[in-house]
DRENMAR-239002 format. One record per residue (C-alpha): x, y, z; residue in three letters. Coordinates in steps of 0.25 Angstrom, whole numbers, plus 5000, padded with zeros to 4 digits. Layout:
BEGIN
XYZALA ...
//
This chain:
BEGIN
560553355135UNK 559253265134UNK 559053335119UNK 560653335116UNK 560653155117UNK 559153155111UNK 559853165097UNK 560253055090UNK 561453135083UNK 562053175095UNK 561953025099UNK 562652975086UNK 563553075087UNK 564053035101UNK 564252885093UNK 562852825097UNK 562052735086UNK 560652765081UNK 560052645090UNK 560852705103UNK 560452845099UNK 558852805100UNK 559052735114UNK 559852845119UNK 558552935115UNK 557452845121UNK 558352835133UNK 558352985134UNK 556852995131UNK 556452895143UNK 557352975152UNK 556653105147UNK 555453035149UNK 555752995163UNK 556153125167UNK 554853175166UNK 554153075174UNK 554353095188UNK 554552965198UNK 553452945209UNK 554052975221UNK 554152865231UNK 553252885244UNK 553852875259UNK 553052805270UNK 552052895273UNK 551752975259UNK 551152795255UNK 550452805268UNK 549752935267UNK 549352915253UNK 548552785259UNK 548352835273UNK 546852865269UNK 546652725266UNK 546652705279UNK 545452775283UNK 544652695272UNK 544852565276UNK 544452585290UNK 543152625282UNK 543352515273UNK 543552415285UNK 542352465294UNK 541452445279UNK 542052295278UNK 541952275291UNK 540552335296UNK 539752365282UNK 539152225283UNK 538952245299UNK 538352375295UNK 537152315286UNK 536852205293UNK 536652315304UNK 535652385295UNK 534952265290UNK 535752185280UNK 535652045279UNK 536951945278UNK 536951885266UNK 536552035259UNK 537852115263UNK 538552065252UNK 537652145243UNK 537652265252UNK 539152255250UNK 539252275237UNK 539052415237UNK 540452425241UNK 540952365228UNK 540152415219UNK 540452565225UNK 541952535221UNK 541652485209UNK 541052625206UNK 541852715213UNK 543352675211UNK 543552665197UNK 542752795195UNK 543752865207UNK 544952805201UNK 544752855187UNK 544452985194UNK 545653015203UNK 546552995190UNK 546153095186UNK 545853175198UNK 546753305205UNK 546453405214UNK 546953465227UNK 546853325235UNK 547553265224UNK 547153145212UNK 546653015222UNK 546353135234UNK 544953185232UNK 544353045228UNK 545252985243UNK 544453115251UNK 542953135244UNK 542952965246UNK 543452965260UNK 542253085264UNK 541252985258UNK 541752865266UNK 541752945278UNK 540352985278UNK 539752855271UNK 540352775284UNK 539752875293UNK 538552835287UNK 538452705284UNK 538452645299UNK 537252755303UNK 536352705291UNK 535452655302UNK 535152785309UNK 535552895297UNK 534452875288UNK 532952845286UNK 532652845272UNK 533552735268UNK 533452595274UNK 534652585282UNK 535252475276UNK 535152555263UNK 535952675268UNK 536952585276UNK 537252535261UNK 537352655253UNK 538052725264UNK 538952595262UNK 539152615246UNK 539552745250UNK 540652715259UNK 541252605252UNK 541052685238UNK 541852815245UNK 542852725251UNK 543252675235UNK 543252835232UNK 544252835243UNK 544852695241UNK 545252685225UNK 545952825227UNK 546952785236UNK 547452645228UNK 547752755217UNK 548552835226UNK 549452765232UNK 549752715215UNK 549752875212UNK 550752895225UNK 551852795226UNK 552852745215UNK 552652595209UNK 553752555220UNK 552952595233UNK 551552545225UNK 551552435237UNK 552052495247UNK 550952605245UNK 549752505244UNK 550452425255UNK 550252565263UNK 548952575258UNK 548552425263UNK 549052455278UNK 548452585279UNK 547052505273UNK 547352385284UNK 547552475295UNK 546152555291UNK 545552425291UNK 545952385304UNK 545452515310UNK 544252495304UNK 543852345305UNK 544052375320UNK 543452495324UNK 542052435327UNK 542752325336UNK 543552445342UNK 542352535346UNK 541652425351UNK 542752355359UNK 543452465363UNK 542652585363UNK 541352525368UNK 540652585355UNK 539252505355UNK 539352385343UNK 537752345343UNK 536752415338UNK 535252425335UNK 534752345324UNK 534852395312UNK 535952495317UNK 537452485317UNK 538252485330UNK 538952615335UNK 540252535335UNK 540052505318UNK 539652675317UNK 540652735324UNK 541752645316UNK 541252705304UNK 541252825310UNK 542852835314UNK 543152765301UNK 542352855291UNK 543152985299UNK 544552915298UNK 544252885283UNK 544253025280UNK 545153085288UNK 546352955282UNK 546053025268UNK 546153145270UNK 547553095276UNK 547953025263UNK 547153135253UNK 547953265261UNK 549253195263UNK 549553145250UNK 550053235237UNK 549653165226UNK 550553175214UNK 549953325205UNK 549453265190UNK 550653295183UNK 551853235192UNK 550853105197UNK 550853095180UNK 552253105178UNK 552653005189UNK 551552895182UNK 551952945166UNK 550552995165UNK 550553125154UNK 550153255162UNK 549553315150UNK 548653185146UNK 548253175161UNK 547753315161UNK 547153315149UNK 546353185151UNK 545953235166UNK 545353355159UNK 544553265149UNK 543153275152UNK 542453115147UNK 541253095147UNK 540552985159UNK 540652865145UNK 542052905142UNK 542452885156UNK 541752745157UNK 542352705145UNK 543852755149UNK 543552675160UNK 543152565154UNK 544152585145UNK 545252555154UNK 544652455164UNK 544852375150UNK 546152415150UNK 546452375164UNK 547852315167UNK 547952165167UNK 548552165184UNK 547052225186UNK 546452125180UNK 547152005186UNK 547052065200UNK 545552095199UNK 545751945199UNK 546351935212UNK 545552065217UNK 544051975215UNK 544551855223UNK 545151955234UNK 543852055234UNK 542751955232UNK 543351895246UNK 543452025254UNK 542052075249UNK 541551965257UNK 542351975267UNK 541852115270UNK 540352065270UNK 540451935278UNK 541451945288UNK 540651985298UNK 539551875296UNK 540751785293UNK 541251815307UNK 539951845316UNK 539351695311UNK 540751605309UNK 541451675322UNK 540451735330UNK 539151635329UNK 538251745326UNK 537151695317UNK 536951725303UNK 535851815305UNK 536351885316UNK 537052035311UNK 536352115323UNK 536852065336UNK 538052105346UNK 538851965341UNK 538751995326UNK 539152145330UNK 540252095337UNK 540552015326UNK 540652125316UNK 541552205326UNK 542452075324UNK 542352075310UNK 543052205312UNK 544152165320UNK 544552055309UNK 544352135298UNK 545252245307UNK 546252125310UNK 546352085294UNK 546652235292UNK 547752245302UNK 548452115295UNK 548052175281UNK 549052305286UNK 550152235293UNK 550252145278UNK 550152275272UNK 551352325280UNK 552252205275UNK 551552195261UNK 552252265251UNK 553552205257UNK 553052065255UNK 552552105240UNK 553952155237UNK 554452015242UNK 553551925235UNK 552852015225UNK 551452055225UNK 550751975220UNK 551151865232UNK 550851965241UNK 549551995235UNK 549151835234UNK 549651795248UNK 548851905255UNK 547651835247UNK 548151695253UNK 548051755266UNK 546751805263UNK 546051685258UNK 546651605270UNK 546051715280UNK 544651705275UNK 544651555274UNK 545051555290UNK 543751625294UNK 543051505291UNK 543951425302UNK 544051525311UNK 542651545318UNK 543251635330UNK 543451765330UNK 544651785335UNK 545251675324UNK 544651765314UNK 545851865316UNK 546851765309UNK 546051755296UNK 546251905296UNK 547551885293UNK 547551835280UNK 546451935276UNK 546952045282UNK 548351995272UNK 547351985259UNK 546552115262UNK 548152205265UNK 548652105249UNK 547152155243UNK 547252295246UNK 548752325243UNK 549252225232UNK 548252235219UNK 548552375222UNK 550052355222UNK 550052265209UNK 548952345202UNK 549652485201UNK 550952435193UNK 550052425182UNK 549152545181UNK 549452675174UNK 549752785183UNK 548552895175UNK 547652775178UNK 547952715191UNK 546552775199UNK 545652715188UNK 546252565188UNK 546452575202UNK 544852595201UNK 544652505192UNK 545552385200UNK 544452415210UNK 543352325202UNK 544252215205UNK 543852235221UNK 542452275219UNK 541952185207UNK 542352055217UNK 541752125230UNK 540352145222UNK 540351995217UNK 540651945229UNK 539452035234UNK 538651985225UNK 538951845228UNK 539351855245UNK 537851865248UNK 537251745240UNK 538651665244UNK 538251675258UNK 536851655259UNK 536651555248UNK 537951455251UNK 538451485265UNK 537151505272UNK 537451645277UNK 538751595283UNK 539751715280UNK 541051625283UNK 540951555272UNK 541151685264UNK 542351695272UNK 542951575265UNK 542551615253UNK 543351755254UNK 544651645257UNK 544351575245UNK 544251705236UNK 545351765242UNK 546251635240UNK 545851635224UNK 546451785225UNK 547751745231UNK 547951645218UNK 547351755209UNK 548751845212UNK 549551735207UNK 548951775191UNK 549151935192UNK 550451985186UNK 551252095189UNK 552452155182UNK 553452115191UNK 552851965192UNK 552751965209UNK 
//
């Protein structure tokens, strides 16, 4: 039939003009075309959550890291205004880490899939690095244990980016452009649920369970330890969750669905480079980078430098503006109480981070993403700015709000916005890649935090509270300039 109307005679015979005769055979040629790709079949419910299931496990890691990492070194002998620069190992582990990962899982397959055995090798790392790190103390006498709390702590945060970058590409790899939201929507409230239960397991243990939250000096209290220890093990085990309940798409259909060429993807797989080839095919397309990645990393700067600080001065913030400890003071039983508050705020941010999540991709169908985006950085901005009026902890809850609406907007909508403009073949590199957009802002701000607060604000960690606000406020008007194909 299809090589019966391909020939024009047989059109003109049947009365069609030389003009209709070449439509009618680029018409046929598309439908040919489209008969070979196959359409990527939409997800139900709970195929989007098992493919982001796993990322619960690593933001309850994540959120005991944010929440305890600064607690951690002051335990074993940091001094206030120097955890900025411990914190920079973070950063500078994903800036390593992810775009190398990324550019590997593209071209990756094996019996645990294409994203699987980076999600599983990083999770095993995480697991063993946060058993470590609160142990530094007591595990080793060579090293200072400062030093071994802080390379225990690159690796943590460097595994969790091996584990991290992965999942942002699969849930791309996994659900057609019309559930793209919806999936990194999933992916946020599974994140904010894992941040809750991690933020307050410390509070918990202590409160609840009776768990000891004081310790020696230079130790770190039983409460902190066996946090690290329940959230290393549940890492692990919601990976392996994700890695073994989700069939990844097999080379040759994930490449028909995208209208990638088998053949060229095979053969480029097997194409052995050389270390300069690879950097400069790397280099080659961070140059080549869409423009929506370059207008975000925009917004992604404001919104990062702000939560970088966040993360390293809360619990000053807190202990001096809230709880009247002295600047000093990182050792005794009201810092440490304190830092379990810390906990429970950052756990109550994460709960209002997963119920916006919940309603978030309804909202973004209503008045497009890019309103949603900036009015969750609005919310943000006014949150952090509240802390400085607020100085009783209870009050400190409503600030959460509005951060808890920015951090559910950061994780899930840059995301959203990016992947509508990336190339399927392509999609674990620039995912990688889009990841210098988080960690360039976090290392300046690292760079920056320590000197800010010692040289201006006099070791006075709530005045980097208002600067998070103001940074997260410029973000919110920074949206406003990205656009998208559809203009919302």
């Amino acid at each position: 039939m299809v090589w019966f109307f391909r020939r024009n005679a047989t059109f003109r015979n049947i009365g069609f003009t030389n003009s209709a005769c070449w439509l009618m055979r680029v018409a046929i040629s598309l439908l040919l075309k489209l008969n070979k790709m196959r359409i990527k079949p939409k997800l139900n419910f709970w195929q989007i959550w098992n493919v982001s299931f796993g990322f619960l496990g690593i933001q309850i890691g994540f959120s005991l890291q944010s929440a305890n990492v600064s607690r951690i070194l002051s335990n074993l002998g940091a001094d206030l205004h120097s955890l900025s620069f411990f914190w920079i190992l973070a950063p500078l582990m994903g800036l390593i880490v992810q775009p190398i990962v990324g550019a590997a899982s593209d071209r990756t397959w094996n019996r645990f899939g294409r994203r699987g055995p980076y999600l599983l090798g990083g999770a095993i790392v995480a697991c063993f690095a946060m058993w470590l790190m609160p142990n530094s103390a007591t595990l080793v006498s060579i090293l200072p244990p400062l030093l071994f709390g802080a390379i225990m702590f690159a690796l943590m945060d460097g595994s969790f980016n091996v584990t991290m970058q992965p999942f942002r590409a699969l849930v791309a790899d996994m659900t057609p452009e019309e559930q793209r939201t919806q999936g990194y929507s999933i992916q946020s409230l599974l994140i904010n649920t894992g941040a809750v239960i991690g933020s307050v397991l410390p509070f918990f243990l202590t409160n609840i369970l009776g768990v000891q939250n004081v310790a020696p000096e230079g130790q770190v209290p039983p409460s902190v330890i066996w946090s690290f220890y329940i959230g290393g093990g549940i890492l692990l085990l919601s990976v392996i969750w994700t890695v073994f309940r989700t069939k990844e798409y097999p080379p040759k259909e994930y490449c028909e669905q995208n209208g990638i060429d088998y053949d060229s993807w095979a053969k480029s797989k097997k194409e052995k480079k050389s270390t300069k080839e690879k950097l400069g095919d790397f280099f080659h397309l961070f140059t080549q980078m869409p423009v929506m990645m370059w207008r975000l990393a925009i917004v992604q700067f404001f919104s990062w430098f702000a939560l970088y600080l966040m993360w390293v001065y809360t619990t000053s913030a807190v202990a001096q503006h809230a709880f009247g400890t002295p600047v000093s003071d990182t050792s005794s039983a009201i810092y440490q109480e304190a830092g379990n508050w810390v906990g429970v705020l950052f756990g109550v941010y994460g709960l209002f981070a997963a119920i916006f999540s919940i309603f978030m991709a309804k909202i973004a169908k209503r008045i497009g993403r890019k309103a949603t985006y900036s009015l969750s950085l609005l919310m943000g901005g006014l949150g952090f700015l509240s802390m400085y009026i607020f100085n009783s902890p209870n009050m400190l809850i409503i600030s959460m709000i509005g951060i808890g609406i920015a951090w559910a907007g950061i994780l899930a909508m840059p995301y959203a916005l990016l992947s509508e403009s990336l190339p399927a073949d392509k999609m674990g590199v620039y995912m990688g890649i889009f990841n210098y957009t988080i960690v360039v802002p976090q290392i300046i701000s690292g760079l920056v935090g320590g000197p800010i607060l010692k040289s201006i604000f006099n070791n006075e960690a709530i005045f980097v509270m208002v600067i998070c606000g103001v940074s997260m406020l410029l973000g919110a008007v920074s949206v406003w300039f990205i656009k998208t194909k559809n203009a919302a």
